[in-house]
C-alpha positions, 0 to 999 in steps of 0.5 A: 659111859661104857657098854661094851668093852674094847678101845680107847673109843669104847668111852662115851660121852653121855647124859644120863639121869642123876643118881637118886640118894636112898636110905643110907645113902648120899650124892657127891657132886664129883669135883676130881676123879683119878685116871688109875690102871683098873680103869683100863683094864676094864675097859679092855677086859682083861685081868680075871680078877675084875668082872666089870657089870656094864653098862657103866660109868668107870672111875674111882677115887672121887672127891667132891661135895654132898649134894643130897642125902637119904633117910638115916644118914647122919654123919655127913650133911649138905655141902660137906667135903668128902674123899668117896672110898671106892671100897663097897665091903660089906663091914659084917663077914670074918674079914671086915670085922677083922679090918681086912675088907679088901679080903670081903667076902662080897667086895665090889669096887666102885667104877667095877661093879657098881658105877663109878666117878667118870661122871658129874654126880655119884652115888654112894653109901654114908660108910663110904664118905670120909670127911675131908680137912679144909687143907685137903684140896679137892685134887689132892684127895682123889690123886691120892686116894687108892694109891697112898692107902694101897702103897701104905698097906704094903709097906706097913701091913704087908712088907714091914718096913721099918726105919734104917731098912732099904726100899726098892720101889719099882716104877716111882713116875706111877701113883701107887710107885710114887706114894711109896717113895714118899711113904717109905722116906717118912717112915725113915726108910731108905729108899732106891727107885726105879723107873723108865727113863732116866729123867723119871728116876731123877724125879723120883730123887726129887720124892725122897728116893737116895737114887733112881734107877732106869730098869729099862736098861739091861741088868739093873738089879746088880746096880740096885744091890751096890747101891744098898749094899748087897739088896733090898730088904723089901720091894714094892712092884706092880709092873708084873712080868717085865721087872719081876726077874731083876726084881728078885734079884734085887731082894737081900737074903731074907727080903720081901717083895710085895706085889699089888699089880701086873701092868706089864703081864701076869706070868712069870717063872720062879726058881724055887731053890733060889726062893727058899735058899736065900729065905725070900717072901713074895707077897701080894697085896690089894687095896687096904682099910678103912683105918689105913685111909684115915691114917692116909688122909691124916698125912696129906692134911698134915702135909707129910706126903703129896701125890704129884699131879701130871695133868688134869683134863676135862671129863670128855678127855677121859679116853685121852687121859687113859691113852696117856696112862697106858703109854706111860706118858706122865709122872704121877696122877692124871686126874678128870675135872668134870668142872673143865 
């Protein structure tokens, strides 16, 4: 639980009583939940763009079991496995009727303004459930989850990408750096990765990148450029202000990066002329829709991609598993089993 905002200590471990189903609505008996970035920002109250309501139990990307339904719910039943979508649009403005609900014009998140997944039990709407293949473990899912559809929708929707062009793709040891490695691979892309370290970029080789380089290391962009023959033709970043120079720089006339985050800061200085000169596109990007996530979920039953798991803790280890997020200890998902 978290009633006031702050440190690592503003987690609580509490009982609180079970969600009820009301019309429209089902329980999901939580098996596996993400640890992800929102999560911690928050919990520390930073990124204007999330107004968390507290209190509140954090935590998105949920899957789990059907423990009870309300009136009028009739595609899930009982005991049925689903992947619960964090996603809280309302399927009736411009935008959601055009498949873009990330855009709503009433859009909440789950774990932001509605309570989340840090917990044994989470109430959702029917819309929310997606039906999950008996090839899907409970743990799979929820590492996927946000990630695979958030990464898809930028490589896709936002960047484009098509098979035989290059993919820089920044940060591969995080979730939504990862997915796209693989995303971009599947597609046929070409793909060069960076990372931290260089133990991380050597496993995001191990993904399906070509190469992996270490953009803490001064000047990495002119490595990334002999690499893919004079710059990649998109970039997937959600580092923010630490990589967004080299970043650029990286691009071939005429590329695209695509940003859906800012871990490291949010301000940056942009040259203009350099922008509209070599004919660069710098696009931003959030979350992705409903047919995206059936699509996401396609792949991972028919094995195409799989989210690499770090470590899965108990649900009284929550503050631990942000801890290890925040200092960039870990190489794929960290995941809460409140089964542990």
């Amino acid at each position: 639980m978290l009633r006031a905002h702050g440190g690592l200590d503003a987690l609580t471990v509490e009982d609180v009583p079970d969600p009820v189903a009301g019309p429209g609505e089902a329980v999901v008996r939580v098996h596996a939940v993400a640890v992800n970035r929102l999560d911690c920002w928050v919990r520390a109250d930073v990124g204007h763009a999330y107004q968390a309501q507290l209190p509140l139990i954090p935590g998105y990307d949920v899957a789990g079991e059907v423990v009870q339904i309300g009136a009028g719910v009739d595609t899930v039943a009982l005991g049925d496995r689903v992947y619960v979508h964090y996603d809280y649009s309302c399927g009736r403005c411009r935008y959601c009727l055009a498949g873009d609900e990330s855009l709503c014009e009433h859009y909440g998140v789950m774990g932001v303004d509605h309570h989340g997944g840090y917990a044994e039990l989470v109430l959702a709407p029917e819309r929310n459930l997606f039906p999950l293949d008996a090839r899907v473990s409970f743990r799979v899912a929820a590492a996927a989850g946000s990630v695979y559809l958030t990464a898809y929708h930028m490589l896709f929707a936002k960047a484009g990408v098509r098979a035989g062009q290059t993919v820089l793709v920044v940060a591969a040891g995080s979730g939504v750096g990862g997915a796209a490695v693989q995303l971009a691979a599947w597609a046929g892309a070409r793909v060069v990765a960076t990372a931290g370290t260089r133990e991380k970029a050597d496993r995001a080789v191990a993904l399906g990148a070509e190469a992996g380089v270490v953009h803490s290391e001064p000047g990495w962009s002119e490595e990334v450029r002999r690499l893919t023959g004079g710059g990649a033709d998109c970039a997937i970043d959600h580092v923010g202000s630490a990589t967004f120079d080299e970043v650029v720089r990286s691009l071939a006339g005429g590329g695209r990066m695509v940003l859906c985050g800012a871990s490291s800061g949010a301000q940056v200085q942009l040259d203009l002329i350099d922008l509209f000169a070599r004919q660069l596109a710098i696009i931003g990007s959030s979350d992705g829709s409903r047919a995206e996530l059936v699509e996401v979920l396609r792949l991972l039953a028919d094995g195409v991609v799989e989210p690499v798991l770090d470590r899965v803790l108990p649900l009284d280890q929550a503050a631990e598993a942000q801890r290890l997020l925040e200092q960039r200890r870990h190489f794929g998902r960290i995941l809460l089993d409140p089964s542990l």
